[in-house]
MIRO-661234 format. One line per 5 residues: number of its first residue (from 0); their letters; for each residue y, z, x of C-alpha. Coordinates in steps of 0.5 Angstrom, whole numbers. Layout:
MIRO-661234
NUM	A	Y/Z/X | ...
END
This chain:
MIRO-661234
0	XXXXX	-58/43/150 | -53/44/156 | -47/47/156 | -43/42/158 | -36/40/156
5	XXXXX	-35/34/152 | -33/29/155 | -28/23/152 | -31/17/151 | -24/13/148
10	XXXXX	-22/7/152 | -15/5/149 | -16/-3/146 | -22/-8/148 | -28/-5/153
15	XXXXX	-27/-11/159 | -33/-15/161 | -31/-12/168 | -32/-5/166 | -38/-7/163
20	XXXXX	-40/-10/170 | -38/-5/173 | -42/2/170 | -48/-3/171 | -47/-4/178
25	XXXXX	-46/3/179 | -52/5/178 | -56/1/183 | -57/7/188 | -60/11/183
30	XXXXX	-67/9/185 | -71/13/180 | -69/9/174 | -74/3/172 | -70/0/166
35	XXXXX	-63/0/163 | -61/-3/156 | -54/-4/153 | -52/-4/146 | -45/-8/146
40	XXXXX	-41/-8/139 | -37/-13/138 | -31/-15/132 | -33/-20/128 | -29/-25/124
45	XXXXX	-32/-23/118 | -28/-27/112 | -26/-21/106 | -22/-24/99 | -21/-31/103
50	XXXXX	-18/-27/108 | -21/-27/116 | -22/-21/120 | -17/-23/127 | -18/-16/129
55	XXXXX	-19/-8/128 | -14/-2/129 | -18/4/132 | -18/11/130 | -21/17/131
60	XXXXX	-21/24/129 | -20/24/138 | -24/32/139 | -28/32/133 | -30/25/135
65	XXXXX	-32/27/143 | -35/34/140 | -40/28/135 | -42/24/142 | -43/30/145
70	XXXXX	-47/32/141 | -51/25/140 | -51/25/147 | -55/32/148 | -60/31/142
75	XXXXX	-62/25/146 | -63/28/153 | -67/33/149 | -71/28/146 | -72/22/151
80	XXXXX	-74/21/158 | -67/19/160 | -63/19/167 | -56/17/164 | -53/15/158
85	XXXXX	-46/12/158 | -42/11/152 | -34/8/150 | -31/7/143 | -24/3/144
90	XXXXX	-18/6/141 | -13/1/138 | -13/-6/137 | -19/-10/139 | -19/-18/137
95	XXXXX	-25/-21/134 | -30/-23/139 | -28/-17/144 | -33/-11/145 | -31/-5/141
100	XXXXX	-38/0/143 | -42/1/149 | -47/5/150 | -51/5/157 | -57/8/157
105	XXXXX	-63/9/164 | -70/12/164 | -75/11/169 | -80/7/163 | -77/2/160
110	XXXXX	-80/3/152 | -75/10/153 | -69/6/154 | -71/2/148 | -72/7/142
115	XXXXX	-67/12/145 | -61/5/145 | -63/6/137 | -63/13/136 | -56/13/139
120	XXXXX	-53/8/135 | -55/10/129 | -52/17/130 | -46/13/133 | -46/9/126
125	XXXXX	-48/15/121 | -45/21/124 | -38/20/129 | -31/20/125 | -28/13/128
130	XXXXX	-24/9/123 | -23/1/124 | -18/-2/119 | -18/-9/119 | -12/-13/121
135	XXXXX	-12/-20/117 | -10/-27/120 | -3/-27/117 | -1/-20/118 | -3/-22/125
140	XXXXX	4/-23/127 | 6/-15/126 | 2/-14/133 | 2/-15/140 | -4/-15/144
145	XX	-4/-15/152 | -7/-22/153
END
């Protein structure tokens, strides 16, 4: 592994379809890379006790956290031929239907990019300290959103 310094990955509120674009576009000088993939998580509307999901209130153990990312970065670098790999959680509220997660991964062979996209999910699920409280439909009026 490198010894770089874990980097923040926390975004505060939704990660914009602009955002997203954007990291892509970047990327279009980087003539070495064959393939991309993306995994964009997104809150869902679940319905629990009869009550519907309007959005999650995210929160993190912050340094603990990027020291988890870190390491879930680095353990894929070294087992996975990749050029890049990007990853972004949001922080705060984040209505149903906004993207919460997007991890961005390049190699210059597309069949990395596939089972490198898994093994970094699943770490991020299993082993990174991120917490989501859902905020139901009649308790929305107790926050605000930038809209």
């Amino acid at each position: 592994m490198t010894n770089k310094k874990p980097k923040n990955v926390f975004r505060e509120g939704p990660i914009s379809s602009d955002f997203i674009g954007n990291s892509i576009y970047k990327h279009q000088t980087k003539t070495s890379i064959g393939a991309h993939n993306i995994f964009l998580g997104q809150v869902r509307a679940d319905k629990i006790d009869g009550k519907t999901v309007s959005a999650i209130d995210y929160t993190a153990y912050e340094d603990m956290a990027n020291q988890k990312f870190h390491e879930i970065r680095e353990a894929a670098f070294e087992k996975f031929d990749l050029t890049c790999m990007h990853i972004y959680h949001s922080l705060g509220i984040v209505k149903a239907g906004e993207i919460c997660l997007f991890v961005f991964v390049s190699s210059p062979r597309r069949k990395v990019v596939f089972k490198a996209l898994e093994y970094i999910v699943e770490a991020i699920k299993a082993d990174v300290p991120v917490f989501g409280k859902e905020i139901f439909e009649d308790e929305s009026h107790q926050w605000k959103v930038n809209s």
